[in-house]
Wavefront OBJ file of the C-alpha trace (Angstrom):
o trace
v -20.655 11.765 54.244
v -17.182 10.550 54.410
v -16.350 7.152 52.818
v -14.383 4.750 54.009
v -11.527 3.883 51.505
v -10.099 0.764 53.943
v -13.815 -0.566 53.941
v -13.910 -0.675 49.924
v -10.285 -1.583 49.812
v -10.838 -4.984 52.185
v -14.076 -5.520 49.790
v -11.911 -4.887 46.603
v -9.142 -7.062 47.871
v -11.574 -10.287 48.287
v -13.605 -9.791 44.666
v -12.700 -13.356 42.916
v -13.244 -11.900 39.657
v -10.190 -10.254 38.536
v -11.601 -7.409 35.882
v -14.378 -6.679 38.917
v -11.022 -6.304 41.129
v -9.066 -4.097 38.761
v -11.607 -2.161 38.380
v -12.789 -1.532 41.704
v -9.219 -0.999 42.717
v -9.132 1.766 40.172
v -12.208 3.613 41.882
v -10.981 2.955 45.124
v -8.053 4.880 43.447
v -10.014 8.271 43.882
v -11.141 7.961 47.091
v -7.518 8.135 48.663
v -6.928 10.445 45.872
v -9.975 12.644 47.334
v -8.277 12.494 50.697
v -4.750 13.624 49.455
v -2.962 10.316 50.247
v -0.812 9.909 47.077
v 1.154 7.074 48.188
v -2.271 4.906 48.818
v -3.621 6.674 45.371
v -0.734 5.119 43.576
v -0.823 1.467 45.232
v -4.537 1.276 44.437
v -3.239 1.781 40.969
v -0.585 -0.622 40.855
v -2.954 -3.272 42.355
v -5.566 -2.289 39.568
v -2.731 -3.023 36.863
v -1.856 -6.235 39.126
v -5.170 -7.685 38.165
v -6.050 -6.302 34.992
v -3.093 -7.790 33.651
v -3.176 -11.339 35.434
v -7.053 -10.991 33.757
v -5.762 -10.786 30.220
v -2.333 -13.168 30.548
v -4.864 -15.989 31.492
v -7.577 -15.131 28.718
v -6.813 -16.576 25.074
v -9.032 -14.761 22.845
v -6.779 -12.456 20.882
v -9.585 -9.266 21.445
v -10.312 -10.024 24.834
v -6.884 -10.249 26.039
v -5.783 -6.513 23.934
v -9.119 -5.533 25.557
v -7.930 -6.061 29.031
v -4.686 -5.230 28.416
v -6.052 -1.449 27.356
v -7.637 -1.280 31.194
v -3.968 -2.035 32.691
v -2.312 0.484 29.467
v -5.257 3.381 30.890
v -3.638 2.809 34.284
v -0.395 3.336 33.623
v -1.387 6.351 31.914
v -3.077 7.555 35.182
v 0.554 6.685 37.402
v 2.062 9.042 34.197
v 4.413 6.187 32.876
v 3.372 6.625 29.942
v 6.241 4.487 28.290
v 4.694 1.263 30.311
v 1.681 1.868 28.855
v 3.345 2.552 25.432
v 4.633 -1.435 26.000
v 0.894 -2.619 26.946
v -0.651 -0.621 23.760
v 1.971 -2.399 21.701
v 1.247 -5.998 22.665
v -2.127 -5.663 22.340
v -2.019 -4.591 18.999
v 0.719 -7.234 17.773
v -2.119 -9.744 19.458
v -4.448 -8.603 17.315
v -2.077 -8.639 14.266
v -1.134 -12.094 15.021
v -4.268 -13.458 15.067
v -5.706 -13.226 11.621
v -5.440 -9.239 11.892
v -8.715 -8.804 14.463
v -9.390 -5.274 14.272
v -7.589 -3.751 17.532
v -10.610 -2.741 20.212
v -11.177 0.955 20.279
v -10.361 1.038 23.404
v -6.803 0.507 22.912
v -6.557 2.667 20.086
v -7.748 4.959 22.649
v -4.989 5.011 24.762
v -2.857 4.952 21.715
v -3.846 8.218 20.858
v -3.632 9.576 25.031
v 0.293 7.687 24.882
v 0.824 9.912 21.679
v -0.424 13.158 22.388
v -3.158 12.645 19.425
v -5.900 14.234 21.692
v -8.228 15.006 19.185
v -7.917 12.126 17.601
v -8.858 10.627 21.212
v -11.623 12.765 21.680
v -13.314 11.180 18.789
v -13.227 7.483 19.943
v -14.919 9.094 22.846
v -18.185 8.844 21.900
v -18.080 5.262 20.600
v -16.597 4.090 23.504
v -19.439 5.891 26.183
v -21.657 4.058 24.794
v -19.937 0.356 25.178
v -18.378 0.498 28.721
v -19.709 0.259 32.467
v -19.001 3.326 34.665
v -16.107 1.493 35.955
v -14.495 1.727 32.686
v -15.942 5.229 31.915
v -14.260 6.342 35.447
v -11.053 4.780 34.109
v -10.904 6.480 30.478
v -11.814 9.874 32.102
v -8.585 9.418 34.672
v -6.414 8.809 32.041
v -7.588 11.606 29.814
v -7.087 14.183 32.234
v -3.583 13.027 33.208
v -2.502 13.622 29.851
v -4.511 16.629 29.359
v -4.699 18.225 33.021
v -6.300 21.787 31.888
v -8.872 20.019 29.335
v -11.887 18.496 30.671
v -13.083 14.966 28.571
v -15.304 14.945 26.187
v -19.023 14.487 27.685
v -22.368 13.434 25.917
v -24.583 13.493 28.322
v -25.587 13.838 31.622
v -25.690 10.503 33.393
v -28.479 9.398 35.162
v -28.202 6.947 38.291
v -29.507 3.309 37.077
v -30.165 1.278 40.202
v -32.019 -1.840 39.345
v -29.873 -4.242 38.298
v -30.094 -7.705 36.686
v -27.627 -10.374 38.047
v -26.446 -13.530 35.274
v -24.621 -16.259 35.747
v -23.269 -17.747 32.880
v -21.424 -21.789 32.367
v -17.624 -21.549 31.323
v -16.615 -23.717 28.603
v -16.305 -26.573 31.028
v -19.796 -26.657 32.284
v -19.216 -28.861 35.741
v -16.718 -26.579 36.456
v -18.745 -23.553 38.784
v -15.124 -22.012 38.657
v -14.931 -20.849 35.222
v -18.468 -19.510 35.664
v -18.735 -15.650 34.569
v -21.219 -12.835 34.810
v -22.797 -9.639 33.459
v -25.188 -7.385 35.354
v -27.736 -5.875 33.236
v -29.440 -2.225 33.456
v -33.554 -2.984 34.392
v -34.985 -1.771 30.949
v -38.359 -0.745 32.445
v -37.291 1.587 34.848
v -34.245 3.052 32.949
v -36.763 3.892 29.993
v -39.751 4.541 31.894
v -41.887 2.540 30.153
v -41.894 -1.002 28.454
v -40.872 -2.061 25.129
v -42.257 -5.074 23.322
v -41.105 -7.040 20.023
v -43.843 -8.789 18.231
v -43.388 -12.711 17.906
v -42.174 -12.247 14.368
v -38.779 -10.902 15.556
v -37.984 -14.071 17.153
v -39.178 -15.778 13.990
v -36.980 -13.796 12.040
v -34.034 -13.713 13.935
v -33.990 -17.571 14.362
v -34.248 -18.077 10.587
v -31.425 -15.714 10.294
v -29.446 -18.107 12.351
v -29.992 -21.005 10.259
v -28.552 -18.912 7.339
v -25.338 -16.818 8.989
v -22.374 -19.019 10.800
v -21.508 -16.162 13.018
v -25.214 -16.629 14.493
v -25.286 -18.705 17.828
v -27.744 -20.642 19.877
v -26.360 -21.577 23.532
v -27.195 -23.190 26.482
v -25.147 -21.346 28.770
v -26.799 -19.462 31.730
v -27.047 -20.573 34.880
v -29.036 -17.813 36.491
v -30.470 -14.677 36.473
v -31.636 -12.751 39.677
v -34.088 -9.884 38.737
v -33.851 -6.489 40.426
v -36.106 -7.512 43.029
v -34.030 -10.379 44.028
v -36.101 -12.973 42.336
v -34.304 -15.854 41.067
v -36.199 -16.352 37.744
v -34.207 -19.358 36.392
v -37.407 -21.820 36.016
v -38.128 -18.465 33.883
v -38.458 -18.493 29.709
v -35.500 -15.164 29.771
v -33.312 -15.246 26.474
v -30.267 -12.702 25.907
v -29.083 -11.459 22.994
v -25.144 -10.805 23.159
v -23.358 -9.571 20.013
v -20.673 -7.935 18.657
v -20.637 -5.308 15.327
v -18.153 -5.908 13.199
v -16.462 -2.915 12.207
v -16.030 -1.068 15.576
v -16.689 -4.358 17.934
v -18.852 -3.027 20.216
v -20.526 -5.560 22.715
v -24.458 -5.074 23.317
v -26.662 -7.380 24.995
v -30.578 -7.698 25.169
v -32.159 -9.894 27.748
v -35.761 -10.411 26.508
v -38.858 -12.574 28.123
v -41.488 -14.474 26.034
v -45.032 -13.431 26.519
v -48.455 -15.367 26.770
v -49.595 -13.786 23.782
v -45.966 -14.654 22.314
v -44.788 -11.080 21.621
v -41.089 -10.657 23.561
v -40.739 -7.637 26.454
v -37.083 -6.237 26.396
v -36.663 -6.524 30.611
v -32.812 -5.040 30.522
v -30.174 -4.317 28.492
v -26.036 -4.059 28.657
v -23.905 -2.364 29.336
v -24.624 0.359 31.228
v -23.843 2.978 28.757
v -26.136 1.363 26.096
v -28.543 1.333 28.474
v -27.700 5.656 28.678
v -27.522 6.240 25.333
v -30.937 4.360 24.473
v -32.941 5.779 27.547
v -31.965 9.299 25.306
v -32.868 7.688 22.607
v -35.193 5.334 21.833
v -34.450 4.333 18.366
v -30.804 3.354 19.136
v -32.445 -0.145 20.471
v -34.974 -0.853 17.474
v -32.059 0.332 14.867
v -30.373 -2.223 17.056
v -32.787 -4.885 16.807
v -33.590 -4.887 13.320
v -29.887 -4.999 12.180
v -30.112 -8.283 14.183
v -32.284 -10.000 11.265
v -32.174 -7.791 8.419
v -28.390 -6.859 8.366
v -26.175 -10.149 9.378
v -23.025 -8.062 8.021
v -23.150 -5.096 11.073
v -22.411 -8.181 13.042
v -18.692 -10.028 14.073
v -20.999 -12.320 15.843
v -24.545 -12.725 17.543
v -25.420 -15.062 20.585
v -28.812 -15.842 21.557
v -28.448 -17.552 25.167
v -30.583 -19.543 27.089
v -30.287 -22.089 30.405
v -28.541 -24.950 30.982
v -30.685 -27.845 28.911
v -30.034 -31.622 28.683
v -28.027 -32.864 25.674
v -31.470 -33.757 23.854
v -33.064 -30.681 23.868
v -33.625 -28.836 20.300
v -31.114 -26.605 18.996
v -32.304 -23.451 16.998
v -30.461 -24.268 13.724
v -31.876 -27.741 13.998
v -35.406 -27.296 15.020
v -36.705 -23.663 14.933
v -37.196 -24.194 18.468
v -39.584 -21.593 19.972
v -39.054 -20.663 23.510
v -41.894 -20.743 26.126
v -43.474 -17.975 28.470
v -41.220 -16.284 30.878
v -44.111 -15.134 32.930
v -45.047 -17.373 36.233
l 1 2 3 4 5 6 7 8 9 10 11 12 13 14 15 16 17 18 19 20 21 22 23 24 25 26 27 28 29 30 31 32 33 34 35 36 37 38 39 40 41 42 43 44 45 46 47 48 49 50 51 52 53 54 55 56 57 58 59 60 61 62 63 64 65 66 67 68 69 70 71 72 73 74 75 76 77 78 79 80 81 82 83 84 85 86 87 88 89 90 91 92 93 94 95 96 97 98 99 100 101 102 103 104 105 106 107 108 109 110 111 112 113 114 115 116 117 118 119 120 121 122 123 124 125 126 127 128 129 130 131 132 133 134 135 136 137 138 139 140 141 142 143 144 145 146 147 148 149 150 151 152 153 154 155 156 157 158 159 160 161 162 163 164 165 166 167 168 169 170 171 172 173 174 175 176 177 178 179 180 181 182 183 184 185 186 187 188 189 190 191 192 193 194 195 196 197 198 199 200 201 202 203 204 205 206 207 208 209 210 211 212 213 214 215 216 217 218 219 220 221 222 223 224 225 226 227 228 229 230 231 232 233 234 235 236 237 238 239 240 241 242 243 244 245 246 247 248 249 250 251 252 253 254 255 256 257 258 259 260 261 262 263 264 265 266 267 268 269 270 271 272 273 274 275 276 277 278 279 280 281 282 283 284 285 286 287 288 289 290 291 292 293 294 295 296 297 298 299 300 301 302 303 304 305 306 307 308 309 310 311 312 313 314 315 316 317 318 319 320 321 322 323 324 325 326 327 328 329 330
């Protein structure tokens, strides 16, 4: 079945958010690519850098914007100019440096290594990096891999299976009346990538929210605005928590979205990203090592998030009141 690269370009060309946009206009990349239009192959490339870097020039996190910035360097590296994306690599590193030396994403050191020809020093990250990114992303690293090393296929783990139920969130911006600044995360069904369901007794929630009254980089938020299920069910009069952290030494970004039982034991209903969600379905014990870092080993962590709706001002905080959440179920 033929598909119809105008059809996905006018869809890419309308996506509000602009890391959605830069990366579909990086897949949309391969489908002229697949038809041997170069000239459309390029300027879905050039409008993929367009938007990754208008992303990162508007974000002010130092790590964010380098991580961003390494999307738009990848590009580059697809187009072959590899001295723009030598400029792109460099500027997110001096961000990095400039802001009380943040460790550099691995991302970017990624391309770092593709810009310099260190390809086994690439291959390495490789690995890491499957494991942190959405296909999108994955689809991206791959290009640029092969551009600089067109007789070398990249590295592979493992074969990917097709995860189709999805889990939709909406989450505030810093200014909460302001549905603009809203962002969002889709999550990989846990149930149905796994094949079967995994529950956390209470005492995990016990534990982690004790660890939260003890470590400043530990987080309770009332940020989400909603969360559509795979079915399509809005479940936002639901008792769903995520978990959203970051490890410290090689930043990756993992999130757990979790729902409080009757009996008070937590079901793990999906997870992100998408490779996570991979890598655990292969193996199991990725997710509990995961989870019990969360309360026994506060150090693996730059920072952990536990996120729940929108609540009035009065409502109790976590580190104030050890505040339990309810049942998600109806």
């Amino acid at each position: 079945m033929d598909v119809d690269c105008e059809k996905l370009a006018e869809e890419a060309a309308i996506e509000q958010n602009l890391i959605k946009r830069g990366i579909a206009f990086s897949q949309l990349s391969k489908c002229y690519k697949g038809r041997n239009e170069n000239e459309q192959y390029i300027a879905m490339i050039q409008k993929a850098i367009e938007a990754f870097h208008t992303a990162a020039e508007q974000m002010d996190d130092a790590y964010e914007k380098a991580l961003i910035f390494s999307y738009e360097a990848l590009c580059w590296i697809s187009l072959k100019e590899v001295e723009n994306a030598r400029a792109i690599v460099n500027i997110g590193f001096e961000l990095c440096k400039n802001q009380s030396n943040v460790t550099p994403p691995l991302i970017i050191q990624f391309a770092d290594h593709l810009v310099s020809q260190n390809i086994n020093e690439a291959e390495k990250l490789w690995g890491e990096l499957y494991q942190t990114f959405d296909q999108g992303i994955i689809e991206l690293l791959k290009e640029a891999f092969c551009t600089i090393n067109p007789s070398k296929e990249p590295p592979c783990l493992m074969k990917s299976s097709t995860i189709t139920k999805k889990w939709h969130i909406v989450f505030a911006g810093k200014e909460r009346n302001d549905r603009t600044q809203d962002w969002t995360l889709d999550f990989s069904d846990a149930d149905s990538t796994l094949g079967k369901e995994l529950i956390f007794k209470s005492e995990f929630m016990q534990d982690l929210i004790e660890q939260m009254k003890e470590s400043k980089h530990y987080r309770f938020l009332r940020i989400i605005q909603t969360i559509i299920s795979s079915n399509n069910e809005d479940l936002t009069d639901k008792a769903i928590y995520l978990i959203l952290a970051t490890s410290a030494e090689e930043q990756l970004k993992i999130g757990i979205m979790l729902g409080s039982l009757k009996e008070g034991d937590y079901h793990v209903i999906a997870v992100w990203p998408e490779a996570f969600a991979q890598a655990i379905s292969e193996n199991n014990d990725i997710l509990f090592g995961f989870m019990t870092r969360l309360v026994k080993d506060p150090q693996w962590f730059l920072d952990v998030n536990l996120l729940s709706f929108l609540g009035s001002e009065d409502e109790p905080e976590v580190k104030e009141e050890g505040y339990i959440p309810p049942d998600y179920y109806s």
